[in-house]
N, CA, C and O atoms as a GROMACS GRO file, in nm:
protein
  420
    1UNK      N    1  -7.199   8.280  -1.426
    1UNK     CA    2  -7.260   8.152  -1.456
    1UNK      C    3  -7.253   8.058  -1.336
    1UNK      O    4  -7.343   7.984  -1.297
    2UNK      N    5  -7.140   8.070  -1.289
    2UNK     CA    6  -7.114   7.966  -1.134
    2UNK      C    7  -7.260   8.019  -1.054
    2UNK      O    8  -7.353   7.943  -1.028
    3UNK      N    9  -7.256   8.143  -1.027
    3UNK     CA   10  -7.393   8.160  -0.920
    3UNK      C   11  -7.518   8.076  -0.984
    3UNK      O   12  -7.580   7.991  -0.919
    4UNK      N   13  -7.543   8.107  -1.100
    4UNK     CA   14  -7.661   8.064  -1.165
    4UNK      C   15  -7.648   7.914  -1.134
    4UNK      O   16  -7.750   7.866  -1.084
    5UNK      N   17  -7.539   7.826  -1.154
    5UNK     CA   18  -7.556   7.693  -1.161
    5UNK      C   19  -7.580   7.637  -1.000
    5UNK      O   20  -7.640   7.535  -0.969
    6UNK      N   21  -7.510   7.743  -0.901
    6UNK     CA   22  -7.504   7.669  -0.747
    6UNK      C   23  -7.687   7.732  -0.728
    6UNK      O   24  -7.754   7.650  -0.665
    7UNK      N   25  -7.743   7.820  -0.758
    7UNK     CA   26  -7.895   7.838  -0.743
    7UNK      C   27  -7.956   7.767  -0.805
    7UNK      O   28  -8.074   7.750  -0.776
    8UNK      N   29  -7.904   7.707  -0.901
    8UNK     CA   30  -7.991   7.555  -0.934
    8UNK      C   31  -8.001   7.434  -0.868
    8UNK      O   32  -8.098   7.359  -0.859
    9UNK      N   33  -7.872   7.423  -0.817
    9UNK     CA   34  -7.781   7.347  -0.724
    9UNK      C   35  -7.952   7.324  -0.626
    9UNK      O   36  -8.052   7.254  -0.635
   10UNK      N   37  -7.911   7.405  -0.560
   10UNK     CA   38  -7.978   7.458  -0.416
   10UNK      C   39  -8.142   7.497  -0.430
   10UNK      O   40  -8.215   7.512  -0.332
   11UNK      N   41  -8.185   7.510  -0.564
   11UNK     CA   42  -8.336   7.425  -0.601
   11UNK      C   43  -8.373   7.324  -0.601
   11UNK      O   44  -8.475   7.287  -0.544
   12UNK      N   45  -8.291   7.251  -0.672
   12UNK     CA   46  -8.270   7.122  -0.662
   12UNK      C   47  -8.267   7.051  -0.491
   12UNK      O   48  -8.368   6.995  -0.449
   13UNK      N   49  -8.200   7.057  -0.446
   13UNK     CA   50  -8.182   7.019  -0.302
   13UNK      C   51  -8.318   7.042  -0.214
   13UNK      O   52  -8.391   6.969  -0.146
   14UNK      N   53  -8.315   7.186  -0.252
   14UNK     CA   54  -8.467   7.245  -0.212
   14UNK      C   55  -8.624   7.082  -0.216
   14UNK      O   56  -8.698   7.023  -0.138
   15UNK      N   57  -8.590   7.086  -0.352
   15UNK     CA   58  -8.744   6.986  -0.427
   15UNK      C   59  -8.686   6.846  -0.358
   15UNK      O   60  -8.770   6.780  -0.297
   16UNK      N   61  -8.531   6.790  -0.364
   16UNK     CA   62  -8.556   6.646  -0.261
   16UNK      C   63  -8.571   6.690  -0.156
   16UNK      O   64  -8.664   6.617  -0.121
   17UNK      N   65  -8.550   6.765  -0.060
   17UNK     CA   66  -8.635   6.764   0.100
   17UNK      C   67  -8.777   6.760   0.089
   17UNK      O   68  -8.853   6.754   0.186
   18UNK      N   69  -8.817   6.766  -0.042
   18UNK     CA   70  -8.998   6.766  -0.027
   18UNK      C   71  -9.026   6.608  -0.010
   18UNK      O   72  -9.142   6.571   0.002
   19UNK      N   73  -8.942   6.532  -0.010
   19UNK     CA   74  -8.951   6.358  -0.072
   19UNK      C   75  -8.917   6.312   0.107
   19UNK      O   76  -8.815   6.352   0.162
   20UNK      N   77  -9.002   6.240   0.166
   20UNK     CA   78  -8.969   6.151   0.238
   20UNK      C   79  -9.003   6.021   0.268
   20UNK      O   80  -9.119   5.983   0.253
   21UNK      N   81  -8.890   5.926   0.320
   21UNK     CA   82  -8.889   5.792   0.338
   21UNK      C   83  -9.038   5.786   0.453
   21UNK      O   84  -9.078   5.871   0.533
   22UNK      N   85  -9.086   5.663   0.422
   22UNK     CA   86  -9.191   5.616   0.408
   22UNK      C   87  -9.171   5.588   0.549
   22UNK      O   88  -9.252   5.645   0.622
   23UNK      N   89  -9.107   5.534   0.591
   23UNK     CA   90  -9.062   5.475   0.730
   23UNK      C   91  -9.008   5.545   0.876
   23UNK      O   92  -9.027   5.518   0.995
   24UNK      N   93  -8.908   5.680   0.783
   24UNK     CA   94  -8.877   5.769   0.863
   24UNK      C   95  -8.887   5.900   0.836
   24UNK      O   96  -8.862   5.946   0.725
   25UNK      N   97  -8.939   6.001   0.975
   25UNK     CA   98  -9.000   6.127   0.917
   25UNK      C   99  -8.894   6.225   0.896
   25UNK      O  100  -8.885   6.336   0.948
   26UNK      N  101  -8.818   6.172   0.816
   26UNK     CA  102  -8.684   6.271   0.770
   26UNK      C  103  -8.706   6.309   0.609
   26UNK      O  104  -8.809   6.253   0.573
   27UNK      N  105  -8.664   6.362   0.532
   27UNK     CA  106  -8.688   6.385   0.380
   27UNK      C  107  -8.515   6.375   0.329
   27UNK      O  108  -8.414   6.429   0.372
   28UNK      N  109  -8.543   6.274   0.210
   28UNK     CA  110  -8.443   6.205   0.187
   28UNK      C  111  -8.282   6.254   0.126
   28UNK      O  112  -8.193   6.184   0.077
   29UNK      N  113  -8.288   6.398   0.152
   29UNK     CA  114  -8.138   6.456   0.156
   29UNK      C  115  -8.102   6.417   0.254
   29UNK      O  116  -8.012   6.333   0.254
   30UNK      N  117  -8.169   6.476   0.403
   30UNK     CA  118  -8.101   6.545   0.559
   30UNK      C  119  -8.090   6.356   0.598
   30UNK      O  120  -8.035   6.322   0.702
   31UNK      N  121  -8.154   6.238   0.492
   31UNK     CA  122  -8.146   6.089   0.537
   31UNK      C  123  -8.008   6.039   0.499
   31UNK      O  124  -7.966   5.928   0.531
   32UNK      N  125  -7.920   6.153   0.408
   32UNK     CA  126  -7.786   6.114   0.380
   32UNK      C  127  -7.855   5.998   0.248
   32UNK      O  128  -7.772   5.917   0.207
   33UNK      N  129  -7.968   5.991   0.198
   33UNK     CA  130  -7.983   5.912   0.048
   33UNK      C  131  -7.916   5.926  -0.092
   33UNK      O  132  -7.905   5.847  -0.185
   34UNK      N  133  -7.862   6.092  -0.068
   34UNK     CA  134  -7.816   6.154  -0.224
   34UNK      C  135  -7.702   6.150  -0.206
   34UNK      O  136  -7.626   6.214  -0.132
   35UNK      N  137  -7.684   6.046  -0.297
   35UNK     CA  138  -7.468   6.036  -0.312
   35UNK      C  139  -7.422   6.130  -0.360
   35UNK      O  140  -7.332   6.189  -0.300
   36UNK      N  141  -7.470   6.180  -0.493
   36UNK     CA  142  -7.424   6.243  -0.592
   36UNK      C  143  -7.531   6.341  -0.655
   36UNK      O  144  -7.648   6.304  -0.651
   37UNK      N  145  -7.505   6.448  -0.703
   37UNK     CA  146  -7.602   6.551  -0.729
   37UNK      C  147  -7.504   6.628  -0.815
   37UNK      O  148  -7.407   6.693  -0.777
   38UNK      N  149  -7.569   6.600  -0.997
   38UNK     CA  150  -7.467   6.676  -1.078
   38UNK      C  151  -7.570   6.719  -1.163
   38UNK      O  152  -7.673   6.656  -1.187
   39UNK      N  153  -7.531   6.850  -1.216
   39UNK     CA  154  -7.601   6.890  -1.326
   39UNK      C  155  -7.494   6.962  -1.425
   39UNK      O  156  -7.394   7.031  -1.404
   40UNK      N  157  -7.562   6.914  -1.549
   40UNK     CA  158  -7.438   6.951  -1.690
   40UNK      C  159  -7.465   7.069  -1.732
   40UNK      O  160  -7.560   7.123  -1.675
   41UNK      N  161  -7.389   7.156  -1.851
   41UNK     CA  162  -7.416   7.286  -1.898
   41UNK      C  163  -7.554   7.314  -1.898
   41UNK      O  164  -7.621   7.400  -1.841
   42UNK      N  165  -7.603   7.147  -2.038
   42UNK     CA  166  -7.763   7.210  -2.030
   42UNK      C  167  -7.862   7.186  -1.969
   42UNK      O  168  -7.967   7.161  -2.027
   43UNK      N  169  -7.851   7.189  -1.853
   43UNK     CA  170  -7.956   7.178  -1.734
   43UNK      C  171  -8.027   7.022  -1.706
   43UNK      O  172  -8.140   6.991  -1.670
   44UNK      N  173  -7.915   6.947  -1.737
   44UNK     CA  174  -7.987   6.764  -1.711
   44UNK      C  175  -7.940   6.734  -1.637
   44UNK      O  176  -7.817   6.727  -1.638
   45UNK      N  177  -8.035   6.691  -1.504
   45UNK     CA  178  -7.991   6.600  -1.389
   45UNK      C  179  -7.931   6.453  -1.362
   45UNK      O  180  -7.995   6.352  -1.390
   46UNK      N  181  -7.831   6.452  -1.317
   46UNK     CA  182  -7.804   6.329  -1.266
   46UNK      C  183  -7.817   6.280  -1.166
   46UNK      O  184  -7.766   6.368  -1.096
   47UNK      N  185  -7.855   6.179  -1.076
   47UNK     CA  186  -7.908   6.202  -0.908
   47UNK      C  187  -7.883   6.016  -0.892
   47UNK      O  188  -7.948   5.925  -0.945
   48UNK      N  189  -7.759   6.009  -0.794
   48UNK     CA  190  -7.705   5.895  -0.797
   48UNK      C  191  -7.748   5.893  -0.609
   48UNK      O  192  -7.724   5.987  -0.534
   49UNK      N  193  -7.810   5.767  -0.568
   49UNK     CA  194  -7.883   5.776  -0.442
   49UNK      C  195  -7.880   5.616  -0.400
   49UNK      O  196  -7.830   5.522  -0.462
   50UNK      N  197  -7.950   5.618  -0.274
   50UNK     CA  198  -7.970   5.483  -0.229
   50UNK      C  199  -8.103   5.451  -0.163
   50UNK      O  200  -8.208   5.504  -0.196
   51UNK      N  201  -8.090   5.357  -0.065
   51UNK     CA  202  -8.252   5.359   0.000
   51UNK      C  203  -8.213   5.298   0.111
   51UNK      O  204  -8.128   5.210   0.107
   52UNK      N  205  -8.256   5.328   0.198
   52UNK     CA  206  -8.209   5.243   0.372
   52UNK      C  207  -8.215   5.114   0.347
   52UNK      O  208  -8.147   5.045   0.422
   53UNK      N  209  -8.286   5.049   0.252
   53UNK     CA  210  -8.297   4.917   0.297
   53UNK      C  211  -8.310   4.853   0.125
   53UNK      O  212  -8.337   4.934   0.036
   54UNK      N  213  -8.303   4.801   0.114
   54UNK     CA  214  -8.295   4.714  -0.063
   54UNK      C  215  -8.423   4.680  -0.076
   54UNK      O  216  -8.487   4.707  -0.178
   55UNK      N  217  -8.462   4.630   0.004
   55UNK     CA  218  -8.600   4.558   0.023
   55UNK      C  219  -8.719   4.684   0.058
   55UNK      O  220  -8.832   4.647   0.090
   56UNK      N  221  -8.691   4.812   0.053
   56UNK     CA  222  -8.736   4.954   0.086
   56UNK      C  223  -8.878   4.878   0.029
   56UNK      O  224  -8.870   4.811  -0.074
   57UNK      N  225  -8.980   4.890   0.085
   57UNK     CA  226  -9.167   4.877   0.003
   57UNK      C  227  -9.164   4.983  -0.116
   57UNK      O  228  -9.213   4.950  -0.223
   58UNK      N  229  -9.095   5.138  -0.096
   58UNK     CA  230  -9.099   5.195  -0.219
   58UNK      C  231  -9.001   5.187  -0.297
   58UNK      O  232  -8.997   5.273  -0.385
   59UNK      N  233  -8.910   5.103  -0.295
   59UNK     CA  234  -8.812   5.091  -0.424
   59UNK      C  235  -8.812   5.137  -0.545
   59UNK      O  236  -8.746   5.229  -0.593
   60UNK      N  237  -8.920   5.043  -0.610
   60UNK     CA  238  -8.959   5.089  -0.724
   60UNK      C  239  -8.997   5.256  -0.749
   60UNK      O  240  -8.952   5.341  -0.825
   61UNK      N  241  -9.066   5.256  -0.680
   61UNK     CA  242  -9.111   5.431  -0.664
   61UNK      C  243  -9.023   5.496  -0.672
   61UNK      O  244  -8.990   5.566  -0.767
   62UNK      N  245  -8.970   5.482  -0.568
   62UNK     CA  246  -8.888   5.608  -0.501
   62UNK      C  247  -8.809   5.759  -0.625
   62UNK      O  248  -8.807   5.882  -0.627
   63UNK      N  249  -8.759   5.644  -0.708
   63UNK     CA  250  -8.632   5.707  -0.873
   63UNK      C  251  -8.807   5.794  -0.916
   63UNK      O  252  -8.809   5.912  -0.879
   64UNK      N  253  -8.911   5.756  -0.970
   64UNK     CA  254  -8.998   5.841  -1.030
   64UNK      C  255  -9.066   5.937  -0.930
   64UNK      O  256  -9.141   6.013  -0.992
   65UNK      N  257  -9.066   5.963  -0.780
   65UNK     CA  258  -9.094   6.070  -0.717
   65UNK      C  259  -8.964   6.127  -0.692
   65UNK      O  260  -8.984   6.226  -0.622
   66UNK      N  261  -8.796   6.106  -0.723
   66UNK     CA  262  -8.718   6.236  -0.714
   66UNK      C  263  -8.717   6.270  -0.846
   66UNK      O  264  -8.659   6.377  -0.867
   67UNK      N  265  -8.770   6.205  -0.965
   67UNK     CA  266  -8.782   6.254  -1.082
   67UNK      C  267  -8.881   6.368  -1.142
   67UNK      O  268  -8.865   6.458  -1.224
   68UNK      N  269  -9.004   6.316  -1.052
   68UNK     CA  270  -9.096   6.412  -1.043
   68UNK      C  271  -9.067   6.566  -0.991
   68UNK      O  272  -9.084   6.674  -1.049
   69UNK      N  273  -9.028   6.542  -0.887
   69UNK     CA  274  -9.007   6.652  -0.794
   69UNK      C  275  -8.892   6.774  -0.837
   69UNK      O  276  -8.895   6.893  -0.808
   70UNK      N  277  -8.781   6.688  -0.926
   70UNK     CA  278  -8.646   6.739  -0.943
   70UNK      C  279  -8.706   6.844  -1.090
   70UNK      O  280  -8.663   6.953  -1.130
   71UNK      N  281  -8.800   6.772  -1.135
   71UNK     CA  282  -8.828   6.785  -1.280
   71UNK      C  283  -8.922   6.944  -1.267
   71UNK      O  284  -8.948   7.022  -1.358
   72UNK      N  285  -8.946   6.951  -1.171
   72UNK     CA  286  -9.077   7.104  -1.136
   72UNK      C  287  -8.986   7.204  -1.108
   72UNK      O  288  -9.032   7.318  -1.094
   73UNK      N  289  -8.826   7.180  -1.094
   73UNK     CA  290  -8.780   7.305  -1.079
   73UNK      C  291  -8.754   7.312  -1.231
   73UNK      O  292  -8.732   7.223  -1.313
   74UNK      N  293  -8.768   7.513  -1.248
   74UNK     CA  294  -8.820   7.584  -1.350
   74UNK      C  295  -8.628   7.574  -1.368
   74UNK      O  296  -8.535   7.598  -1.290
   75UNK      N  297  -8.636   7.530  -1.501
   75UNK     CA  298  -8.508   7.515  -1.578
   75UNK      C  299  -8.427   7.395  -1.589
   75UNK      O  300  -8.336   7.377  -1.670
   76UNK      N  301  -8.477   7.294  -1.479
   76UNK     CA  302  -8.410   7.180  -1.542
   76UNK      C  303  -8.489   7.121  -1.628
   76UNK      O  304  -8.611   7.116  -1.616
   77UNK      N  305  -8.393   7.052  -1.764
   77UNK     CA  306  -8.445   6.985  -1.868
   77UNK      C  307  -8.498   6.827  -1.806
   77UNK      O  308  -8.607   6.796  -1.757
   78UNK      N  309  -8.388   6.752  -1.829
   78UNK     CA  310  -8.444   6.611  -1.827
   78UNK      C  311  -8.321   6.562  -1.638
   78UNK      O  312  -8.218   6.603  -1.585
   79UNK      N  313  -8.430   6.450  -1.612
   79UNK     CA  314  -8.366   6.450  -1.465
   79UNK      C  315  -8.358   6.244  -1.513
   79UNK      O  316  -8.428   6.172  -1.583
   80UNK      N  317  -8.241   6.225  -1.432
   80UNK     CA  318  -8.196   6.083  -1.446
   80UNK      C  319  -8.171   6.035  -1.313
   80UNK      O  320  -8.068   6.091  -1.275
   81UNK      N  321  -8.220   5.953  -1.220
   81UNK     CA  322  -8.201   5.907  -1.132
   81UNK      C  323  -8.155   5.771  -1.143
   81UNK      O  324  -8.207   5.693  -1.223
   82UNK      N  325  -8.049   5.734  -1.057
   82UNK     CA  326  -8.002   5.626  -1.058
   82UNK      C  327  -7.964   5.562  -0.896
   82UNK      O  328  -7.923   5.625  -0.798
   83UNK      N  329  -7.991   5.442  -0.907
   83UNK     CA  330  -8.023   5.352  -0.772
   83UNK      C  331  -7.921   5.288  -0.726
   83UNK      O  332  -7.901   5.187  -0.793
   84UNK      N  333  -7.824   5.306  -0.612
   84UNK     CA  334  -7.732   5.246  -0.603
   84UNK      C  335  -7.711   5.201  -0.478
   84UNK      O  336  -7.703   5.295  -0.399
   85UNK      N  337  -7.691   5.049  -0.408
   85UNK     CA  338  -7.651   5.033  -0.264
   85UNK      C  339  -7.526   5.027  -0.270
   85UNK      O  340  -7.492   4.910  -0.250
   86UNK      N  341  -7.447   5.086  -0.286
   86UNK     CA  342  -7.293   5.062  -0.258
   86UNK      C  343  -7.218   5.214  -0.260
   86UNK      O  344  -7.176   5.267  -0.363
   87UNK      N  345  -7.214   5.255  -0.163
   87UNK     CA  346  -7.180   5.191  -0.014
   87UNK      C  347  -7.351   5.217   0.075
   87UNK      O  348  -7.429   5.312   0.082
   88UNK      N  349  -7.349   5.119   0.112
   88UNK     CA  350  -7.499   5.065   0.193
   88UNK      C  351  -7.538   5.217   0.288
   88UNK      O  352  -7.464   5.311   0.315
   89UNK      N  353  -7.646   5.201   0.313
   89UNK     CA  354  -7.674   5.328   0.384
   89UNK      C  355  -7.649   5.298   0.486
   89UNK      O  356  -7.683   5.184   0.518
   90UNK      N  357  -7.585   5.372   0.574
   90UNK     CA  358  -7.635   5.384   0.727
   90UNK      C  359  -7.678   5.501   0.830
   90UNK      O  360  -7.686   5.623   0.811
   91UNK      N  361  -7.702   5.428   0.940
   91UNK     CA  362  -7.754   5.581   0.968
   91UNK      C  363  -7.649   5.747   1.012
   91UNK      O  364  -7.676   5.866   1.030
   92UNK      N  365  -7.519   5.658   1.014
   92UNK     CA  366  -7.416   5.773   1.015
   92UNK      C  367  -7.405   5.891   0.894
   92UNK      O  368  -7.334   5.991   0.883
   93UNK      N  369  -7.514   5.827   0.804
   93UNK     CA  370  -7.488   5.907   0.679
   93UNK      C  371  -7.609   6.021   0.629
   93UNK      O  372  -7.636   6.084   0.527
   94UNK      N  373  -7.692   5.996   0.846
   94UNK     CA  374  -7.805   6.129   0.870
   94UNK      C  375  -7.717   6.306   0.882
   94UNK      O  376  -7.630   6.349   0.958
   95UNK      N  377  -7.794   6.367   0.767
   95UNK     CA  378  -7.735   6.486   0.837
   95UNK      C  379  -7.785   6.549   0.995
   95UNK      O  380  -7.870   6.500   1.069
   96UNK      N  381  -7.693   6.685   1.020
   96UNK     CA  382  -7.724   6.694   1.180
   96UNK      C  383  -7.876   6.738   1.207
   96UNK      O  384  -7.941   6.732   1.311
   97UNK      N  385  -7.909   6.783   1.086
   97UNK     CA  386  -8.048   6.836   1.113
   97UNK      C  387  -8.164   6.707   1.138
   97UNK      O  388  -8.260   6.718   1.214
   98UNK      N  389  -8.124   6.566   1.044
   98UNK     CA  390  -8.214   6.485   1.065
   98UNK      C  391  -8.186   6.434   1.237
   98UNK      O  392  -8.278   6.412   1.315
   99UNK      N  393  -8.050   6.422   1.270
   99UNK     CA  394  -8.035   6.411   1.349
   99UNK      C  395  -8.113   6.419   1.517
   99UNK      O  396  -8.138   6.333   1.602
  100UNK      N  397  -8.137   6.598   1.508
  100UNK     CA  398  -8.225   6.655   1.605
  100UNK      C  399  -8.363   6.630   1.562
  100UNK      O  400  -8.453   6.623   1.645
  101UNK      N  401  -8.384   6.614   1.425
  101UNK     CA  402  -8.557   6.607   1.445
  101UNK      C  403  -8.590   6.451   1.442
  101UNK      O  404  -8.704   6.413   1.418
  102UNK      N  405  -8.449   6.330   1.474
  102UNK     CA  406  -8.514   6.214   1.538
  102UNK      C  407  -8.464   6.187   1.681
  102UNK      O  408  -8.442   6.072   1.719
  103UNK      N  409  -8.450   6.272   1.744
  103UNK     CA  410  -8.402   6.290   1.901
  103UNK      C  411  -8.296   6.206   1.928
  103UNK      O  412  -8.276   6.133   2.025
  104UNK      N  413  -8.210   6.234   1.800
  104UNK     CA  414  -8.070   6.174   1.827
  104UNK      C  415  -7.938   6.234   1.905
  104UNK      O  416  -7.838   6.186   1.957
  105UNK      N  417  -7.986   6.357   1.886
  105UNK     CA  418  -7.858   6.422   1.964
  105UNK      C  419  -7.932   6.537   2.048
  105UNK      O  420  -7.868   6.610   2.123
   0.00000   0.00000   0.00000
């Protein structure tokens, strides 16, 4: 059952790299956006995140396109996104991959 749940895991992860910030050409895992990424026995998402900026133009959006996206992998039930600035984003919180594809390192 553990394999089955970390291959959901890692679908999941899969469908937010399809999502990117509007501003920067990174997709909003490798942007360090996803705090938290839990899923329960019966396949319902929880997705606790942030946004570079509060004032983000897609704010509003943003929770119904990782909802969308999270929701097309085959077996999760219901997906819950939740919006949180605390602790504020920064950019230390790019993974290394976004890293190289903004000619940071």
């Amino acid at each position: 059952m553990e394999t089955e749940e970390k291959d959901l895991e890692t679908k999941v992860i899969t469908a937010l790299k399809q999502i990117y910030d509007p501003e920067i050409p990174v997709n909003i895992y490798d942007l360090g956006l996803i705090y938290e990424l839990k899923i329960d026995e019966n396949t319902n998402v929880h997705i606790r995140m942030t946004l570079t900026a509060p004032n983000c133009p897609i704010a509003e959006d943003m929770p119904e396109m990782v909802k969308f996206e999270v929701q097309k992998v085959q077996g999760i039930k219901n997906v819950e996104v939740e919006i949180v600035f605390d602790p504020p984003w920064s950019k230390e919180m790019l993974s290394e991959s976004a890293l190289l594809e903004l000619g940071l390192i």
